[in-house]
KOLVO-113269 format. One record per residue: residue number from 1; x, y, z of N, C-alpha, C in turn. Coordinates in steps of 0.1 Angstrom, whole numbers, plus 2048, in hexadecimal, padded with zeros to 3 digits. Atoms other than C-alpha are relative to their C-alpha. Last residue first. Layout:
// KOLVO-113269
[NUM, [X, Y, Z], [X, Y, Z], [X, Y, Z]];
...
This chain:
// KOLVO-113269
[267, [80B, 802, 7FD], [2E1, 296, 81F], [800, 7FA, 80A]];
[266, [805, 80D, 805], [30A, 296, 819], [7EF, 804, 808]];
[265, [806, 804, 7F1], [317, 2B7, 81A], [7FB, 7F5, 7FA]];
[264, [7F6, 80B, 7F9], [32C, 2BD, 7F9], [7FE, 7FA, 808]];
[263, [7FC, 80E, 80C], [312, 2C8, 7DD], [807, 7F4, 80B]];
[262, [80F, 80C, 800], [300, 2E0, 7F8], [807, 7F2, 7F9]];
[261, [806, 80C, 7F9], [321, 2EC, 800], [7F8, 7FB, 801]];
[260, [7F0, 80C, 802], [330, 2F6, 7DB], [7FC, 7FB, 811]];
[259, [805, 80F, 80A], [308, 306, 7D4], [80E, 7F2, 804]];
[258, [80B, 809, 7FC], [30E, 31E, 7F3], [7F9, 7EF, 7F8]];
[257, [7FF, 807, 7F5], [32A, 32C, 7ED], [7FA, 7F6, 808]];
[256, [7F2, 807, 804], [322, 333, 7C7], [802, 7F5, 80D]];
[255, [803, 80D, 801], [304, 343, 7DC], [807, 7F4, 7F9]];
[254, [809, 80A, 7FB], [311, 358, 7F1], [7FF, 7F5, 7F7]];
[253, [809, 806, 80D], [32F, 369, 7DF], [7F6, 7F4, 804]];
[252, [800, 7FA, 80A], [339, 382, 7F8], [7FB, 7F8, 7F1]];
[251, [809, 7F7, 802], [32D, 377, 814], [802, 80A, 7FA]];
[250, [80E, 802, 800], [335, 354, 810], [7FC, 807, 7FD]];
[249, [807, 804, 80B], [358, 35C, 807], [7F2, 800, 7FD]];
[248, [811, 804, 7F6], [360, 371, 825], [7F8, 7FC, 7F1]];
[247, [800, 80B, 7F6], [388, 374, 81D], [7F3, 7F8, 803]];
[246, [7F7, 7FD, 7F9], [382, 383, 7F9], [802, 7F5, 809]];
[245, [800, 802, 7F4], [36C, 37C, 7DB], [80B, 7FF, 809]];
[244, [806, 7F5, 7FC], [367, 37E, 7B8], [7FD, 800, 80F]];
[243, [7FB, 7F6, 803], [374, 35D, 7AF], [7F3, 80C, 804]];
[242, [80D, 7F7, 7FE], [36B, 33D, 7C3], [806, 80F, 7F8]];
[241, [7FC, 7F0, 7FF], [387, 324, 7C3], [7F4, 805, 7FB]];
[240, [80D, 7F9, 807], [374, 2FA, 7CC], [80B, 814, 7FE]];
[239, [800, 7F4, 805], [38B, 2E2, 7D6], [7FF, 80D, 7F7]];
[238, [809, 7F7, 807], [383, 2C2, 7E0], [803, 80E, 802]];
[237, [808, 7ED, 804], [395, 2B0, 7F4], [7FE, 802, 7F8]];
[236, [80E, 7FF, 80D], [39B, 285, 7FE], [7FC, 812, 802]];
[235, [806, 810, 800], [3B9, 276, 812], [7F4, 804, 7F2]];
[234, [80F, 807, 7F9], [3CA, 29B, 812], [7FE, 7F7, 7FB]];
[233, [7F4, 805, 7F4], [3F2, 2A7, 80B], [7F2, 7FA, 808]];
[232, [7F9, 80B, 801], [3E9, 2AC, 7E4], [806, 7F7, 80E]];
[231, [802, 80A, 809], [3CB, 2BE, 7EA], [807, 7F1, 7FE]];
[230, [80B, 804, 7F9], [3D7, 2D2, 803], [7FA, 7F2, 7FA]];
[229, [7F8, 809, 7F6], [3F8, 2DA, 7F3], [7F2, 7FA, 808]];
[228, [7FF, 808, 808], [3DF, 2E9, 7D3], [80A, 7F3, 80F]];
[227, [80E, 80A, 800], [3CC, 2FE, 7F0], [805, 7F6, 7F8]];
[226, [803, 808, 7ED], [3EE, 30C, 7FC], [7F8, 7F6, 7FE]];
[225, [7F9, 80B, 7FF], [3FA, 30E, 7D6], [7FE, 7FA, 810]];
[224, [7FF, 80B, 807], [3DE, 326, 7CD], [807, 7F6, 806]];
[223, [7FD, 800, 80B], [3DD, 33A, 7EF], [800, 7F5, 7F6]];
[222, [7FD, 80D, 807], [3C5, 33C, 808], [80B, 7FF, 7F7]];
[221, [7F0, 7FD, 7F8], [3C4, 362, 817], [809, 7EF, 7FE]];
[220, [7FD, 807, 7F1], [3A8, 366, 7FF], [80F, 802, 806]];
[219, [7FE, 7F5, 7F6], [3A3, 37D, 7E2], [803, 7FE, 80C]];
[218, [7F2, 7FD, 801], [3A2, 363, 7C9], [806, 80D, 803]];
[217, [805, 7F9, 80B], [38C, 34A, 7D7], [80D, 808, 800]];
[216, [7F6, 7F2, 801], [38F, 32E, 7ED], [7F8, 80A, 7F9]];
[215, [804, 7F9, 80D], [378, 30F, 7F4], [80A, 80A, 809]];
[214, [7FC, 7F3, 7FE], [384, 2F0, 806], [7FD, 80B, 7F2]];
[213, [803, 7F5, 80C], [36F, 2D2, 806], [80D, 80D, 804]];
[212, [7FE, 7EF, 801], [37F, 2B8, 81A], [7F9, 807, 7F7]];
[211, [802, 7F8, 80C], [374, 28F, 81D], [802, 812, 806]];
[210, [80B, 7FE, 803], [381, 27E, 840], [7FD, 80B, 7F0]];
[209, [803, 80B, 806], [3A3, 273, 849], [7EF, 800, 7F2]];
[208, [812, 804, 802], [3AE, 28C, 856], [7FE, 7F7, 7F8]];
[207, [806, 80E, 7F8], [3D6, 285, 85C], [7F0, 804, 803]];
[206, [7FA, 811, 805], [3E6, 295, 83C], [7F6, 7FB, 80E]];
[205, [807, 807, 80D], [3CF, 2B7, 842], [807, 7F2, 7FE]];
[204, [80E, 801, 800], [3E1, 2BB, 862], [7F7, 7FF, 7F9]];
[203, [803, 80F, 7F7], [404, 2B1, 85B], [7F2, 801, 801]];
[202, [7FF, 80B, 808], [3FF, 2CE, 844], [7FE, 7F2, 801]];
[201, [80D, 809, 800], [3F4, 2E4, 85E], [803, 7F1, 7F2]];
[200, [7FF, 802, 811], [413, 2E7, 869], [7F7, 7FA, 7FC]];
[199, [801, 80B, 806], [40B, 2F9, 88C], [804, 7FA, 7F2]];
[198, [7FB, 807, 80D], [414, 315, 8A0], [800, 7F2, 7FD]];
[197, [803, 80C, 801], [3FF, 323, 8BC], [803, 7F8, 7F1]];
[196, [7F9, 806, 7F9], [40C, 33E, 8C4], [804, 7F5, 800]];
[195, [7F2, 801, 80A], [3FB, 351, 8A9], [80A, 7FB, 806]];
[194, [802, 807, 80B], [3DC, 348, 8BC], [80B, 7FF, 7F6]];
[193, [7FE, 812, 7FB], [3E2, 355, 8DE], [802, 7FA, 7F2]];
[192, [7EE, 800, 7FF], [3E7, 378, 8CB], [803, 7F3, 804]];
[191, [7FC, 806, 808], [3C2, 370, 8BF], [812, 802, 800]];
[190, [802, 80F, 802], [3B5, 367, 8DF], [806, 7FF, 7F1]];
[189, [7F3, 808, 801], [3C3, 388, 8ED], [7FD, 7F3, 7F9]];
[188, [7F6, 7FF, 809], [3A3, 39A, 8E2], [80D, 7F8, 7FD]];
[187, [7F5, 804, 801], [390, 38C, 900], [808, 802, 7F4]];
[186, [7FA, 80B, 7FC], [36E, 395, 902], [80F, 7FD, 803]];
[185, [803, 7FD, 7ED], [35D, 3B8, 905], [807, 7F1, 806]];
[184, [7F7, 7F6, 7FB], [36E, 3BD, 8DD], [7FC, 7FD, 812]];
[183, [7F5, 805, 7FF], [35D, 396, 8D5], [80F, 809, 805]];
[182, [7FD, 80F, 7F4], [33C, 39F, 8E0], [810, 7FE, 7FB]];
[181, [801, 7F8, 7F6], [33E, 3C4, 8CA], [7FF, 7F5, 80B]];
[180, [7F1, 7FC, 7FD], [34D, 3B2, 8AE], [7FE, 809, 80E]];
[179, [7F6, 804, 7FC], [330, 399, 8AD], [810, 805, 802]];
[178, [803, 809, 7EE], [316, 3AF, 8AF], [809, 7F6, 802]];
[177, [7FE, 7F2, 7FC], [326, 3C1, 889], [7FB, 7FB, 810]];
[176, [7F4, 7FC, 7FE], [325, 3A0, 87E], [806, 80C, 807]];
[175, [7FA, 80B, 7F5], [303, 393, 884], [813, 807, 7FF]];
[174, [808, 800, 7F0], [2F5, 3B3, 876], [809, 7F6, 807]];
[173, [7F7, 7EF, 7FB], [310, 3B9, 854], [7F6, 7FC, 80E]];
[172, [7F5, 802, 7FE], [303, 391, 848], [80B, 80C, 80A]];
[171, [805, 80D, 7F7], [2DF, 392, 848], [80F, 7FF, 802]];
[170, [806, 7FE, 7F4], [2E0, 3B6, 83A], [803, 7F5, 80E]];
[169, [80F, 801, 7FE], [2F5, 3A7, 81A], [7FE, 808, 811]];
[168, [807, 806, 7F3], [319, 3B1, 815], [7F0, 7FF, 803]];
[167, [809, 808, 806], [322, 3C1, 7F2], [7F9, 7F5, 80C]];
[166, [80E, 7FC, 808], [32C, 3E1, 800], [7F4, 7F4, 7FD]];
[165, [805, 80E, 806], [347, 3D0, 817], [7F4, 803, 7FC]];
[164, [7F4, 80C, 802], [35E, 3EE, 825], [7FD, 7F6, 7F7]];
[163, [7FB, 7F9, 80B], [33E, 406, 826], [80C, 7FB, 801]];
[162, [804, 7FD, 80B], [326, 3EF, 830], [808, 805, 7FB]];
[161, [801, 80B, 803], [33A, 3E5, 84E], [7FD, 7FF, 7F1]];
[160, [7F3, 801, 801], [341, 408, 856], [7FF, 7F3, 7F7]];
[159, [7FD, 7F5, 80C], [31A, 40E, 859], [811, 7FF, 7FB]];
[158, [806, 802, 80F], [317, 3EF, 86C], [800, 80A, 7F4]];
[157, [7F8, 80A, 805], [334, 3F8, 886], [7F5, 7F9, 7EF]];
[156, [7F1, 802, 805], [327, 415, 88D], [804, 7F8, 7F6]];
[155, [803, 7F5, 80A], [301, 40E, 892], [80C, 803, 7F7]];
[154, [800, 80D, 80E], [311, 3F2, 8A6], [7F8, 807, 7F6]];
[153, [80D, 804, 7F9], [31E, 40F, 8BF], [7FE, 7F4, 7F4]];
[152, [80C, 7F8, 804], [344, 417, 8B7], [7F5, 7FA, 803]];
[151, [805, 7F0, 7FA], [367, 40A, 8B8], [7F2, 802, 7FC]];
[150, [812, 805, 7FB], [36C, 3E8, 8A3], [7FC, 80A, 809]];
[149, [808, 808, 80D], [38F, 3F3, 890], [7F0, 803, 807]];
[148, [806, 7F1, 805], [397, 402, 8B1], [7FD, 801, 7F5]];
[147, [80E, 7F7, 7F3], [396, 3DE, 8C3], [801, 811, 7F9]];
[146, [80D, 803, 804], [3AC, 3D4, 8A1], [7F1, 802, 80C]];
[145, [805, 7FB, 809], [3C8, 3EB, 8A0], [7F1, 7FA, 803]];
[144, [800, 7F1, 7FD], [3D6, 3E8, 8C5], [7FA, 802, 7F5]];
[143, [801, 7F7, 7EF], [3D8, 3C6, 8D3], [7FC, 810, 7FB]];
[142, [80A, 807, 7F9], [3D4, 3AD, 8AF], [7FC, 808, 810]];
[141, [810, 7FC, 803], [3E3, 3C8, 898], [7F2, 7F6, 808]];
[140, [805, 7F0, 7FE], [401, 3C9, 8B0], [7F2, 801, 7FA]];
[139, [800, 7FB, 7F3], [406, 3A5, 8B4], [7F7, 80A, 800]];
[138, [814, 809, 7F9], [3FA, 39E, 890], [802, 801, 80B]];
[137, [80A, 7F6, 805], [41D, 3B4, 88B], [7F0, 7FB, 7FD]];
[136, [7FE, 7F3, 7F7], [434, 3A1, 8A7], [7F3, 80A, 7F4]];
[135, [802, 7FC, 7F7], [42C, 384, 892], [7FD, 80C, 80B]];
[134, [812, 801, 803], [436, 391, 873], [7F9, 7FB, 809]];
[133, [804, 7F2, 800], [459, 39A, 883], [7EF, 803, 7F8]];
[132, [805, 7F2, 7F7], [45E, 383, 894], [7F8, 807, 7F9]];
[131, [7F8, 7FA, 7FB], [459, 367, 877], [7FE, 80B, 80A]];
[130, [804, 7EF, 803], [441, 34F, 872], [80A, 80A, 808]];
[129, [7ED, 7F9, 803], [451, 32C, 877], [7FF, 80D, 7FB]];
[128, [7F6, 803, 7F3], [433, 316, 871], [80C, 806, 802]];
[127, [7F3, 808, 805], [41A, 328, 85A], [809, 7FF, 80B]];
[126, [7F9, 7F9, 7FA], [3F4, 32E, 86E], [80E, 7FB, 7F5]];
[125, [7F0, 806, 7FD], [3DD, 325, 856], [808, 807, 807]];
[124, [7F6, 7FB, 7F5], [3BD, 338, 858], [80A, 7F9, 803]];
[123, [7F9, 807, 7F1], [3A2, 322, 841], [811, 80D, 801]];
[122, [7F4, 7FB, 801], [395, 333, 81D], [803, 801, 812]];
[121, [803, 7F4, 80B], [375, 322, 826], [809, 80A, 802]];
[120, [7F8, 7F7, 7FA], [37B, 2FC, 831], [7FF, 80F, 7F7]];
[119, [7FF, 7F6, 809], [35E, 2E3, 82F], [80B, 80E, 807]];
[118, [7FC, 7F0, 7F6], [361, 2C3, 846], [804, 809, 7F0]];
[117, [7F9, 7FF, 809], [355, 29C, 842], [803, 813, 805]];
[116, [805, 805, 80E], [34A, 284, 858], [805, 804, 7F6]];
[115, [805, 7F9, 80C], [353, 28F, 87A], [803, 7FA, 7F3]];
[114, [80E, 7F1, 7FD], [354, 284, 89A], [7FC, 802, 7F4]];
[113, [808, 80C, 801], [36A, 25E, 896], [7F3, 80C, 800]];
[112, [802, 804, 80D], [38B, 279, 887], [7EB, 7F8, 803]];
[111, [809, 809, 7F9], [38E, 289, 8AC], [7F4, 7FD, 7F1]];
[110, [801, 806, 7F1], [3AE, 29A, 8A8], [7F6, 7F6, 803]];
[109, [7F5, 804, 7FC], [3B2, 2A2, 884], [803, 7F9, 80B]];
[108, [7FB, 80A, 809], [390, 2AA, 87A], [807, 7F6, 802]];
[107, [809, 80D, 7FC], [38B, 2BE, 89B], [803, 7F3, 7F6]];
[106, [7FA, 806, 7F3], [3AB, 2D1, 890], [7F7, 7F6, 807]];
[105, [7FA, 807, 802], [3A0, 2D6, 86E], [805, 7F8, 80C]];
[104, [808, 80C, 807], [37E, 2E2, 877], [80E, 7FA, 800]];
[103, [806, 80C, 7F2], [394, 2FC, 890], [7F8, 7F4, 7FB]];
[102, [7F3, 804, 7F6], [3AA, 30B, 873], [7FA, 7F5, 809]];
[101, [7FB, 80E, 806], [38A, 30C, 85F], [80A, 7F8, 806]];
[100, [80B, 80A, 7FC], [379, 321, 87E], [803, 7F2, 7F6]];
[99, [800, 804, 7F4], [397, 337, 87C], [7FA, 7F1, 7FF]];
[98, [7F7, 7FB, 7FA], [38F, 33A, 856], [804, 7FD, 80C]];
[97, [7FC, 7FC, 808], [36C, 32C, 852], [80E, 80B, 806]];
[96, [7F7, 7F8, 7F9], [362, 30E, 85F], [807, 808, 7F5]];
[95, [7FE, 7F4, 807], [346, 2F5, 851], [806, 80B, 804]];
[94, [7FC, 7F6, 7FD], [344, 2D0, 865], [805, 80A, 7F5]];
[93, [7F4, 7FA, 807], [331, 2B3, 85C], [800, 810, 80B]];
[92, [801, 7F1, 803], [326, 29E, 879], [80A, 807, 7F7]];
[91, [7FE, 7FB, 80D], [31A, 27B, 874], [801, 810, 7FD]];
[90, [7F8, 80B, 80C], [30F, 275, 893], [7FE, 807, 7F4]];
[89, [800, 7FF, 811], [305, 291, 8AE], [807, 7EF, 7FD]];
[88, [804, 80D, 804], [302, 288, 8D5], [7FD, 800, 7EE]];
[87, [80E, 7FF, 80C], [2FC, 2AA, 8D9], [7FE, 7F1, 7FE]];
[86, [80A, 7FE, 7F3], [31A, 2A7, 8FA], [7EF, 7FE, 7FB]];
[85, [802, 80C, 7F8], [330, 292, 8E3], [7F4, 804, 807]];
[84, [806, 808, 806], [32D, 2B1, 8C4], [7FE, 7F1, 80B]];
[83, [80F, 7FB, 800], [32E, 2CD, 8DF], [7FE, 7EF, 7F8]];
[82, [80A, 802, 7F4], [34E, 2B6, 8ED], [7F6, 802, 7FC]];
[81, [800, 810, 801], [363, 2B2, 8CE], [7F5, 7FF, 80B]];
[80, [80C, 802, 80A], [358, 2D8, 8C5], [801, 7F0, 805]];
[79, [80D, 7F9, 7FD], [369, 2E7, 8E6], [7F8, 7F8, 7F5]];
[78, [809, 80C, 7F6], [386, 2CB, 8DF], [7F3, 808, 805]];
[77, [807, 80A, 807], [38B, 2E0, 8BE], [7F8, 7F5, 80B]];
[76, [80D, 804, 806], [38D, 2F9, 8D0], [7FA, 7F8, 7F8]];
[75, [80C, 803, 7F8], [3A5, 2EF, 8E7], [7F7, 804, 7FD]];
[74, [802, 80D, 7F9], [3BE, 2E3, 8D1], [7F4, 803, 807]];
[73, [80C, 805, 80A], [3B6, 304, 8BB], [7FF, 7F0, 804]];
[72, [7F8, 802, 80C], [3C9, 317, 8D6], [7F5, 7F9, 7F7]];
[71, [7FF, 7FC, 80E], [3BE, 333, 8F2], [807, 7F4, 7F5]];
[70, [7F8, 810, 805], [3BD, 32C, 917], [7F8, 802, 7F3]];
[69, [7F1, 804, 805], [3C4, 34F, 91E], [802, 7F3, 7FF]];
[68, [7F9, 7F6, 808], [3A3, 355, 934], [80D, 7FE, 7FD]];
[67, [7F4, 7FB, 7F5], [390, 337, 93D], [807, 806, 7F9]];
[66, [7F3, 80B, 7FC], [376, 32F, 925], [807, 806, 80C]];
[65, [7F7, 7FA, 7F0], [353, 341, 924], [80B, 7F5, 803]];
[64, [7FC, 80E, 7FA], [33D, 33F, 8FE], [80F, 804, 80D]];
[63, [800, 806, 7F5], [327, 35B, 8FB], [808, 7F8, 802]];
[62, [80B, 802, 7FF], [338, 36A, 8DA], [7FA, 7FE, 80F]];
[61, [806, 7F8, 804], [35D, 367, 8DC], [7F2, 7FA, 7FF]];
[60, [7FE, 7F3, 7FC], [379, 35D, 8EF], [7F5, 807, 7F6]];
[59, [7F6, 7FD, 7F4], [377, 334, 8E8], [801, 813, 800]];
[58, [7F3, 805, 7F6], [362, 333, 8CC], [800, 800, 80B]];
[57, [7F7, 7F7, 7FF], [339, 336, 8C8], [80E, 7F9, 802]];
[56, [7FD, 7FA, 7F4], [329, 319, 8B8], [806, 80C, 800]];
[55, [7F4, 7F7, 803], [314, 317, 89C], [802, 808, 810]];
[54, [7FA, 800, 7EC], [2FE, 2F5, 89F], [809, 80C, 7F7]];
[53, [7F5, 7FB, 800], [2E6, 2ED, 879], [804, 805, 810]];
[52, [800, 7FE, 7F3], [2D3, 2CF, 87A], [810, 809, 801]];
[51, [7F9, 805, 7F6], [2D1, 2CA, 853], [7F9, 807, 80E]];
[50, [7FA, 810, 800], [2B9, 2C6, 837], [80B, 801, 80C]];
[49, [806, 806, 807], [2A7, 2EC, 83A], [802, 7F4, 800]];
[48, [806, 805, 7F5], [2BF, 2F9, 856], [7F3, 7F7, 7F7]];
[47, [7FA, 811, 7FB], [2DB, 2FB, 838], [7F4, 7FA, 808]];
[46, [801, 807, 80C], [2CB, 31B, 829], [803, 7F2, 802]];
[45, [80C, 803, 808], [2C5, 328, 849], [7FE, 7FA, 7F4]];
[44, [808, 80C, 7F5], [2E8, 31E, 858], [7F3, 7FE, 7F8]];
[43, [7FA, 80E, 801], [2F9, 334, 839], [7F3, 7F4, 806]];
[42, [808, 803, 80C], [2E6, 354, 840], [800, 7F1, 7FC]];
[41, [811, 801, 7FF], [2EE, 34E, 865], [7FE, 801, 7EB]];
[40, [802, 805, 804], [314, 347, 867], [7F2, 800, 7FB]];
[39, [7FB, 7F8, 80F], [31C, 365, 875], [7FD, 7F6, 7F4]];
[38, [80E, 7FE, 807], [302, 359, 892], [807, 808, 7F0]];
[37, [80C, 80A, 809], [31F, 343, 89F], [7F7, 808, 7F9]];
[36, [803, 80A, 7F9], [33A, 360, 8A7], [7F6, 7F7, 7FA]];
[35, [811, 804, 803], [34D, 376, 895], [7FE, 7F9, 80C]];
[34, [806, 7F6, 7FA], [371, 382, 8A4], [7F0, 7FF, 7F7]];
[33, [7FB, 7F6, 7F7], [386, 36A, 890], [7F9, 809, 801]];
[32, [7F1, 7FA, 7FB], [370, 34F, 87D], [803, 80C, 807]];
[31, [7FF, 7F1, 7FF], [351, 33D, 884], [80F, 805, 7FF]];
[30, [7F6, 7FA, 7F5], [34C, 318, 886], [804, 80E, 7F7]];
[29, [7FC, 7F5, 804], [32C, 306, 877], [80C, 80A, 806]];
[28, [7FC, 7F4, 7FA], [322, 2E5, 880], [808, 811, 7FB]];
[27, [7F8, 7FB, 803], [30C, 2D0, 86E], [806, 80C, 807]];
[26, [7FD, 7F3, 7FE], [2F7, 2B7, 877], [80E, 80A, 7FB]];
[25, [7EF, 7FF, 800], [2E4, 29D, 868], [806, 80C, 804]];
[24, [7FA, 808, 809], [2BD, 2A2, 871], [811, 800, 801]];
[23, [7F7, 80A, 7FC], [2AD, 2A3, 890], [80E, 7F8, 7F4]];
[22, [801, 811, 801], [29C, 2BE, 891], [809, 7F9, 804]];
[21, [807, 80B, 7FC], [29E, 2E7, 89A], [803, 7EF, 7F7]];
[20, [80E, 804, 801], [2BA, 2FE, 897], [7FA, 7F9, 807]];
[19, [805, 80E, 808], [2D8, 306, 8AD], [7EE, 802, 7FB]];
[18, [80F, 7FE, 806], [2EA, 323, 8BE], [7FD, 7F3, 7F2]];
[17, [803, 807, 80E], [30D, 317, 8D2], [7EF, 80A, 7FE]];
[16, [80F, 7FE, 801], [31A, 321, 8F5], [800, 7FD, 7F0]];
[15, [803, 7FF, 808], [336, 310, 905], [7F6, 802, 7F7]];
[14, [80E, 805, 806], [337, 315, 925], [804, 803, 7F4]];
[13, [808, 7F6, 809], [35C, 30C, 934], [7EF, 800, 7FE]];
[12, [806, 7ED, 7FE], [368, 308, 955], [7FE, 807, 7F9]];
[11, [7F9, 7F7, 7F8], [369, 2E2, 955], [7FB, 80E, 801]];
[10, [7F7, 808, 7FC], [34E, 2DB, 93B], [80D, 805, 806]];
[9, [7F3, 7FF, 7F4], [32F, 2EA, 932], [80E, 7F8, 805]];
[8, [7FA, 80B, 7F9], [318, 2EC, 912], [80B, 7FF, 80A]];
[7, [7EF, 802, 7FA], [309, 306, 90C], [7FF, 7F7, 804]];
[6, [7FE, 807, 7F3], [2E7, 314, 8FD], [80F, 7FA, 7FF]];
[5, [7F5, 801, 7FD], [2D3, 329, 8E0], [806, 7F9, 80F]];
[4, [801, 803, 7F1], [2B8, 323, 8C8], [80E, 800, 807]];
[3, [7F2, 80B, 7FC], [2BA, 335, 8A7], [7FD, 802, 812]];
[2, [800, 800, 7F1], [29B, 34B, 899], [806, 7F4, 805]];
[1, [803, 80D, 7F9], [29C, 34F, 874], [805, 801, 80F]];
């Protein structure tokens, strides 16, 4: 499918995004660490049928152009509070996976009158009070392991891709393997910025207000009693575990993933 693409501007950012066509309910899609919007693509197409699907780029990756070293999830979430004021959206659910749940929660949380309802897919919690010394080592695998992780032509990196994540669809290993090659000529530091940025997300699920899905599984970086605290520390969730599947639930057990958000999106 052929996705339309464009930016929205503000101060000295562009925020770029790719979007369907109509006019129906919209749904936004947010990308995790070092993807960008079109990783969302098998997904979108199956959603672009009854929704108005939008999948922006972050803050340091894909097209989208912030000012360099302004990195937290405050200001991406206010990247999405804007795309959704600038679209003039109502009724927007939001779908974020990892990072990109981190940042649904943070729009959630901050600018409750945007959004409707919000799906989280084994979500990137930062924990408050991480120690040096685990710190200091996502330091190092964020500056020195993972730009040589993603080394090579995108011939490379898709042949690698396949052979890390066998069960990975075509539609899934292309947009991925182009988004590590935009996001190595970008800004790497954005995820050292990011472990800086300590939160308790807990308080953060207590003050959305709005319905949650969260799906896990049981290879994720979720754990049981994270997603059971979720539950018990939210207004209204739904919690869906997925077995047979890792961090990248969708694109390991498509359509599971796919049946628990058709059920939850509202028409």
């Amino acid at each position: 499918m052929e996705w339309k693409s464009d930016y929205i501007k503000y101060d000295d950012n562009k925020i770029h995004f790719f979007y369907g066509n109509g006019n129906k309910k919209p749904v936004i899609l947010l990308h995790g660490a070092m993807d960008n919007g079109l990783c969302f693509s098998p997904v979108a197409e199956k959603l672009s049928k009854d929704y108005r699907v939008i999948m922006p780029d972050a803050r340091g990756h894909g097209l989208t152009e912030t000012p360099e070293a302004k990195f937290s999830y405050d200001l991406m979430a206010q990247d999405i509070a804007r795309l959704i004021k600038d679209l003039n959206l109502e009724g927007t659910q939001i779908m974020g996976h990892s990072m990109g749940a981190a940042m649904t929660t943070m729009v959630a949380s901050n600018y409750p009158e945007l959004v409707s309802r919000i799906i989280l897919e084994d979500p990137a919690f930062r924990t408050k009070g991480m120690s040096k010394l685990k710190k200091g080592l996502y330091k190092f695998l964020a500056k020195i392991i993972l730009p040589r992780l993603f080394k090579g032509t995108y011939e490379d990196l898709v042949k690698s891709c396949h052979k890390r994540s066998p069960t990975w669809s075509d539609e899934e290993v292309q947009p991925w393997a182009e988004s590590k090659i935009l996001f190595r000529e970008k800004n790497p530091k954005i995820l050292v910025g990011l472990l800086e940025d300590a939160r308790d997300w807990k308080e953060i699920i207590k003050n959305i207000s709005c319905p949650i899905l969260l799906i896990t599984s049981d290879k994720g970086i979720t754990k049981d009693k994270m997603a059971q605290d979720m539950v018990n520390l939210s207004k209204d969730c739904k919690w869906v575990k997925i077995e047979g599947a890792g961090h990248n639930i969708r694109r390991e057990q498509f359509e599971k993933y796919l049946e628990e958000v058709q059920d939850f999106l509202v028409p």
